[in-house]
C-alpha positions as CSV (number, residue, x, y, z in Angstrom):
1,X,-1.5,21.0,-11.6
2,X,-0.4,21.5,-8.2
3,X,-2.4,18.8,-7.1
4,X,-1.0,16.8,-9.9
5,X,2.1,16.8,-8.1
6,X,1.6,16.4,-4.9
7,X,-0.5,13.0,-5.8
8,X,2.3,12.1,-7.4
9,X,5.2,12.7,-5.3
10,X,2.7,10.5,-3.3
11,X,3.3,7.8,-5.0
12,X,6.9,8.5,-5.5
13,X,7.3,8.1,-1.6
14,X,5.0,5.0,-1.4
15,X,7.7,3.1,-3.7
16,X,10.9,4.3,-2.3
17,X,10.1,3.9,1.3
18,X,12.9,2.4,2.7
19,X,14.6,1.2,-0.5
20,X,17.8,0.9,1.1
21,X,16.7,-2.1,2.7
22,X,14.3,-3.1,0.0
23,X,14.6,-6.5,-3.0
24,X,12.2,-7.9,-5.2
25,X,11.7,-6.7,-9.3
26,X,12.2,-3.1,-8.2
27,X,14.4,-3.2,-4.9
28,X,11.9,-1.7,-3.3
29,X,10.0,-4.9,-1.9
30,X,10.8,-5.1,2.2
31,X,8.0,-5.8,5.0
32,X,6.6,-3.3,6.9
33,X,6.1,-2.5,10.7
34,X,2.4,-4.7,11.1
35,X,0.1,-2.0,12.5
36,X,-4.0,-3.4,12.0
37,X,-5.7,-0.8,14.1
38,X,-7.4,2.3,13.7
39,X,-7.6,3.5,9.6
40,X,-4.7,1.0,8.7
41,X,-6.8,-2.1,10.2
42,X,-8.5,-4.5,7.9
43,X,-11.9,-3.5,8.9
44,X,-11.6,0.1,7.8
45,X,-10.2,-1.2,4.4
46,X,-13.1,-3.4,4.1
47,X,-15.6,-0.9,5.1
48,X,-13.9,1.9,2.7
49,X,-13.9,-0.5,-0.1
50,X,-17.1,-2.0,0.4
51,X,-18.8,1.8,1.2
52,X,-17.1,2.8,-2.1
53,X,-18.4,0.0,-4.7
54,X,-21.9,0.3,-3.2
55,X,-22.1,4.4,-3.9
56,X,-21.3,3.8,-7.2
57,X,-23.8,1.0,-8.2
58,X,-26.7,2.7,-6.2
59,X,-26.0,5.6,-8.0
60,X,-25.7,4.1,-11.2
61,X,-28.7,2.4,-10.7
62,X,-30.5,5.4,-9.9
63,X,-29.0,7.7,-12.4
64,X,-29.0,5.3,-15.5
65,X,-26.6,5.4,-18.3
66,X,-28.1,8.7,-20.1
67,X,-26.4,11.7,-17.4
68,X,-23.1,12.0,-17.2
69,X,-23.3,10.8,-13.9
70,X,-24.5,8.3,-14.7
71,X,-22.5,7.1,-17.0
72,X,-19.0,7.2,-15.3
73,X,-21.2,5.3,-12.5
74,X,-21.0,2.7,-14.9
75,X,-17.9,3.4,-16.3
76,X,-16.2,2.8,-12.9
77,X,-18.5,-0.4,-12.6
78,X,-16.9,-1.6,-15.9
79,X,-13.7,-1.0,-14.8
80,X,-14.1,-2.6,-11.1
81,X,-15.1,-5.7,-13.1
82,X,-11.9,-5.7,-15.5
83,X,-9.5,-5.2,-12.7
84,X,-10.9,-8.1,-10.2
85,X,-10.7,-10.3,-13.2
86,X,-7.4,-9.0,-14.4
87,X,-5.8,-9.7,-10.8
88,X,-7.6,-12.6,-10.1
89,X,-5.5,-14.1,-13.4
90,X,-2.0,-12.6,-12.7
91,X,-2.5,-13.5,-8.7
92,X,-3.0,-17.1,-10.3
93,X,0.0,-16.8,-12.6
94,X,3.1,-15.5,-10.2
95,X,2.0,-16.9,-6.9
96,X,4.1,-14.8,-4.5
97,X,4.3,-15.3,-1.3
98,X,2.7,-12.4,1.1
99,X,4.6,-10.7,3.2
100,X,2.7,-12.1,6.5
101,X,4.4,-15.7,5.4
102,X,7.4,-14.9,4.1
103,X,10.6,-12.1,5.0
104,X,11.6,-12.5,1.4
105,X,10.2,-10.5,-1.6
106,X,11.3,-13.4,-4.2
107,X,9.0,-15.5,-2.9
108,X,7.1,-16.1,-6.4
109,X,5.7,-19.3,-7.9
110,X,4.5,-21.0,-5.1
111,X,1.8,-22.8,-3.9
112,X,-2.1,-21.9,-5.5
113,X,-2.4,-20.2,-2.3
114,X,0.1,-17.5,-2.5
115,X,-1.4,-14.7,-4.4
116,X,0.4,-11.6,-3.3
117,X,1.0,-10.0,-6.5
118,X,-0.5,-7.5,-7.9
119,X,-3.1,-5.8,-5.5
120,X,-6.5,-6.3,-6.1
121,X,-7.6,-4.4,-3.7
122,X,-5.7,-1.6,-4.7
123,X,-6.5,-2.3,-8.3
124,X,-10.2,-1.8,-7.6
125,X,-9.7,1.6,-5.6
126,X,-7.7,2.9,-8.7
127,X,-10.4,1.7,-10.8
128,X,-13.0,2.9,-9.0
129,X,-12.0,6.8,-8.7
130,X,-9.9,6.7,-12.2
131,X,-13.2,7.5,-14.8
132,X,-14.3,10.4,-12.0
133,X,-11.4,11.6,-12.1
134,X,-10.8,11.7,-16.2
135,X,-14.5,13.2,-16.7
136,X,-14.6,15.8,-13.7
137,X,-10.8,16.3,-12.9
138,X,-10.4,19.5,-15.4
139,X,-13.4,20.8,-14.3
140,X,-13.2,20.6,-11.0
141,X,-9.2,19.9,-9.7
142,X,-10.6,18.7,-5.7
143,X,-11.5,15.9,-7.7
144,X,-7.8,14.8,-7.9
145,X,-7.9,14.1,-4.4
146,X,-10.1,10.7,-5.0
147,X,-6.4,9.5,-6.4
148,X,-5.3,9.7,-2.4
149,X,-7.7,6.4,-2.3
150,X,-5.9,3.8,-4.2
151,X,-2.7,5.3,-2.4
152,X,-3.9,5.3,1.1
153,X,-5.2,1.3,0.5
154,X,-1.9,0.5,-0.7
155,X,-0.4,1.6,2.5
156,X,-2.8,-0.1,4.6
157,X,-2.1,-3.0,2.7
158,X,1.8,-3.2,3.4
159,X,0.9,-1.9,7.3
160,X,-1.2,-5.2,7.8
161,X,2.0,-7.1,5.5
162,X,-1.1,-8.2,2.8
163,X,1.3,-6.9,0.3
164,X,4.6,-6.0,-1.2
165,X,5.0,-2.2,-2.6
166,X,5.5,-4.1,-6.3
167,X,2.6,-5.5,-5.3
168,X,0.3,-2.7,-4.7
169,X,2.3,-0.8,-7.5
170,X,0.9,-2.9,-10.3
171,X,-2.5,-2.8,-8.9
172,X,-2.8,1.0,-8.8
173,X,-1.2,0.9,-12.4
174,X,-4.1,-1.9,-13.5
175,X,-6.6,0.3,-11.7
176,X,-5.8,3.2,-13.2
177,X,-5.2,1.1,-16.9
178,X,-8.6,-0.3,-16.5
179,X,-10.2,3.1,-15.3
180,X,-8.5,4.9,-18.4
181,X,-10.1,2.2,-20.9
182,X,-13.6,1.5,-19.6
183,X,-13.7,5.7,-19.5
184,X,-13.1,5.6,-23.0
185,X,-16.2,3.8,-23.9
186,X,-19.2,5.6,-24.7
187,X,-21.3,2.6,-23.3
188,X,-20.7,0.7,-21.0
189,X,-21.0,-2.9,-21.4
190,X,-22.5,-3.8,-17.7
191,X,-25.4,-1.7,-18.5
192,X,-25.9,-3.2,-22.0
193,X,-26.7,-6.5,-20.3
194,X,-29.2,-4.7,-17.1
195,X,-32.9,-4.2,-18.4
196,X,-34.1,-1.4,-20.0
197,X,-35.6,0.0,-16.2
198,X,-31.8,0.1,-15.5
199,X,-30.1,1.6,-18.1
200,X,-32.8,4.6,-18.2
201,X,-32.4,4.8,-14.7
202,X,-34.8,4.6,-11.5
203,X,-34.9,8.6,-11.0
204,X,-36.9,8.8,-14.3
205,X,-39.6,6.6,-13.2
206,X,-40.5,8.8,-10.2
């Protein structure tokens, strides 16, 4: 519970950050100081991302789709899929303008290249950790922690001005939405549609 907390009040902080000075849906929306070294630096979101997506389909791979393990692999594998596409449609819709082009929040509607809102790479952090933590977070509360993922992307995101905080916001929100449902499926559908090697997993043939 304590944990709980503390992830939230996280978030709390990330979205009232210097509201004083802030605009946009929320009043929160203002531009960052631009800081793209060291953890906050493209790279390491890249890397962290990229490190992230790969654990979870080697291990669902490996483990199949009949441990538990296994199948919140999947789960989160479902979920990445439903985000990317999600954002990918809303990023479309709104066209806002990212903060790296624009001082102004209400940028919106703009060219097909502006596709600031929501997150998407926030979204797939969220949806990446969000089935862990629903199937292991009551049994084991460290577990919680993975939530300081989607938070510390969407920080690195404003610090190299990728994003508004709406921005990263919703995509934590369509992470975690995402997560919530594709958790709530017994099967998951990505591993309906591997071959049978697959869903049984590679450990079983060894």
């Amino acid at each position: 519970m304590v944990m709980k907390r503390m992830l939230v009040g996280t978030l709390c902080s990330l979205s009232t950050a210097g509201a004083l000075a802030g605009n946009g849906p929320l009043g929160i929306d203002h531009r960052l100081g631009v800081d793209n070294d060291g953890i906050w630096s493209r790279r390491t979101q890249h890397i962290m991302l990229g490190t992230l997506i790969t654990s979870e389909v080697l291990s669902g791979v490996w483990q199949g789709g009949d441990t538990r393990f296994g199948r919140t692999n999947w789960q989160s594998i479902d979920a990445l899929l439903i985000s990317a596409a999600s954002t990918e449609v809303l990023k479309r819709t709104f066209r806002r303008v990212r903060p790296t082009n624009t001082d102004r929040p209400n940028a919106w509607f703009r060219s097909a290249r502006d596709r600031s809102f929501p997150s998407g790479e926030a979204a797939s952090f969220a949806a990446a950790v969000t089935p862990f933590i629903l199937e292991y977070g009551h049994e084991q509360p460290w577990v919680y922690a993975l939530a300081a993922l989607p938070v510390y992307d969407g920080y690195a995101r404003m610090k190299t001005r990728g994003h508004w905080q709406t921005d990263v916001l919703a995509g934590i929100a369509i992470g975690a939405a995402t997560g919530w449902y594709a958790h709530s499926r017994h099967r998951s559908f990505t591993l309906q549609l591997m071959p049978h090697g697959v869903q049984v997993g590679l450990r079983g043939r060894f």
